[in-house]
C-alpha positions in Angstrom: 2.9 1.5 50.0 3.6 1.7 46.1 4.0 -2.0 44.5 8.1 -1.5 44.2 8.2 -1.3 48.0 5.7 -3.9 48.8 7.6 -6.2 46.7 11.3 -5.0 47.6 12.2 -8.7 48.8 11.5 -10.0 45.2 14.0 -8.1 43.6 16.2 -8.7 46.4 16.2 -12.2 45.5 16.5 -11.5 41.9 19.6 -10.1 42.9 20.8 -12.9 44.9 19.9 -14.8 41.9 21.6 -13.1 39.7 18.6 -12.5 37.0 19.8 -12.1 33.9 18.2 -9.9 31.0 15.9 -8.4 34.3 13.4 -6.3 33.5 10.9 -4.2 35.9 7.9 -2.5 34.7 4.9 -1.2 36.0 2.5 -1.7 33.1 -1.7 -1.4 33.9 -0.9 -0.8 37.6 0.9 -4.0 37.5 4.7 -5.5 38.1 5.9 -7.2 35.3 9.0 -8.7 35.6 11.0 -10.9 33.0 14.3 -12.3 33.1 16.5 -15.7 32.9 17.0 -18.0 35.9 20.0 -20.4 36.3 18.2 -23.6 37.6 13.8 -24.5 38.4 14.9 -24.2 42.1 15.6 -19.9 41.9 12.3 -19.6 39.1 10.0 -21.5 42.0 12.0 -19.3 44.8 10.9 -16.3 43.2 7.3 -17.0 42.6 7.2 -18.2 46.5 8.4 -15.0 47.1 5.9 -13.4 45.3 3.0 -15.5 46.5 3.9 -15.2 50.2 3.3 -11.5 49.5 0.6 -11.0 46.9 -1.8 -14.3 48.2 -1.7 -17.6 46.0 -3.0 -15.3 42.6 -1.3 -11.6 43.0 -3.5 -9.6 41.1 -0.7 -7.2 40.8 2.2 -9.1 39.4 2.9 -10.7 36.5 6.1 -13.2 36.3 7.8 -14.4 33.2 10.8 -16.0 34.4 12.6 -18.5 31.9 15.0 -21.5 33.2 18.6 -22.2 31.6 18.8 -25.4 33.1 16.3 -28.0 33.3 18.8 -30.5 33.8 18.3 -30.0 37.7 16.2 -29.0 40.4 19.5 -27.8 42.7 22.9 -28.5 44.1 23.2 -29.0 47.1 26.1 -28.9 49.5 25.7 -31.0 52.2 25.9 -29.8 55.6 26.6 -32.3 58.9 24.1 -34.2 60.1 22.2 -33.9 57.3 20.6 -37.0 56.0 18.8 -38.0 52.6 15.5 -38.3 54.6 16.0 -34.5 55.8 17.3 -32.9 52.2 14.0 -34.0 50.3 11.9 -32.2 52.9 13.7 -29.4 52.3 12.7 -29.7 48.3 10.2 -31.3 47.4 8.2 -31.4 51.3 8.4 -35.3 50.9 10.6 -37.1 53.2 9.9 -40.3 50.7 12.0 -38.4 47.5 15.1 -39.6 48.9 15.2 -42.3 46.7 15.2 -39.8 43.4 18.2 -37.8 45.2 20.2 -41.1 45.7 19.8 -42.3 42.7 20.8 -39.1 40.8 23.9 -39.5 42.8 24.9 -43.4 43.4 28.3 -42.1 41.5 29.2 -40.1 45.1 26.7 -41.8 47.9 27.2 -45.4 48.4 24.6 -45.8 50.9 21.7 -43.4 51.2 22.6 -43.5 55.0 26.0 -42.2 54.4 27.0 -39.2 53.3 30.2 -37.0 53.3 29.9 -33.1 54.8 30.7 -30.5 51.9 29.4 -33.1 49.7 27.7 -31.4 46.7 24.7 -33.7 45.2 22.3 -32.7 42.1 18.5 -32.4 43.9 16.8 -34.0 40.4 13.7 -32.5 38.7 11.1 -34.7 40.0 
């Protein structure tokens, strides 16, 4: 399998990104691949991606993926049911960041049990 194909679901998700100034090149028998990400969340998406694929250290990709803005981690629409004990976990792994999301966003929650469906929160850069 040549390295395009092995790592086919990284550029998908460039795509669904929607990478901007991407570039793909195949330098030294490596990947390289540049380009400009919207928010932290799709930069550490992508190098997921890349790990789940090439081990913790891919010795055969190299990432240089800047961030526009640093102001936040992610919005997030809020679905039903969902808590702010279950969105953290979905972030940051840590049930316990809950407090970080409700106080980014005390202007639309008024209790951190109690949140509207379709709701759209900022997840902060913690």
């Amino acid at each position: 399998m040549d390295l395009l194909s092995k790592y086919a679901s990284v550029f998908q998700l460039g795509e669904k990104f929607k990478i901007k100034n991407g570039k793909i090149a195949i330098v030294d028998g490596k990947i390289n691949l540049q380009g400009v990400v919207n928010i932290l969340f799709e930069q550490k998406q992508l190098c997921k991606k890349i790990k789940s694929i090439g081990g913790e250290k891919p010795n055969d990709f190299v990432v240089d993926i800047t961030v526009i803005n640093k102001d936040y981690y992610h919005l997030h629409r809020v679905k039903k049911g969902e808590t702010l004990s279950i969105i953290p976990k979905k972030y940051y792994l840590d049930s316990r960041k809950y407090i970080d999301i409700y106080d980014a966003n005390r202007d639309q929650i008024s209790h951190p049990d109690e949140m509207l469906s379709n709701l759209k929160i900022i997840i902060p850069n913690v």
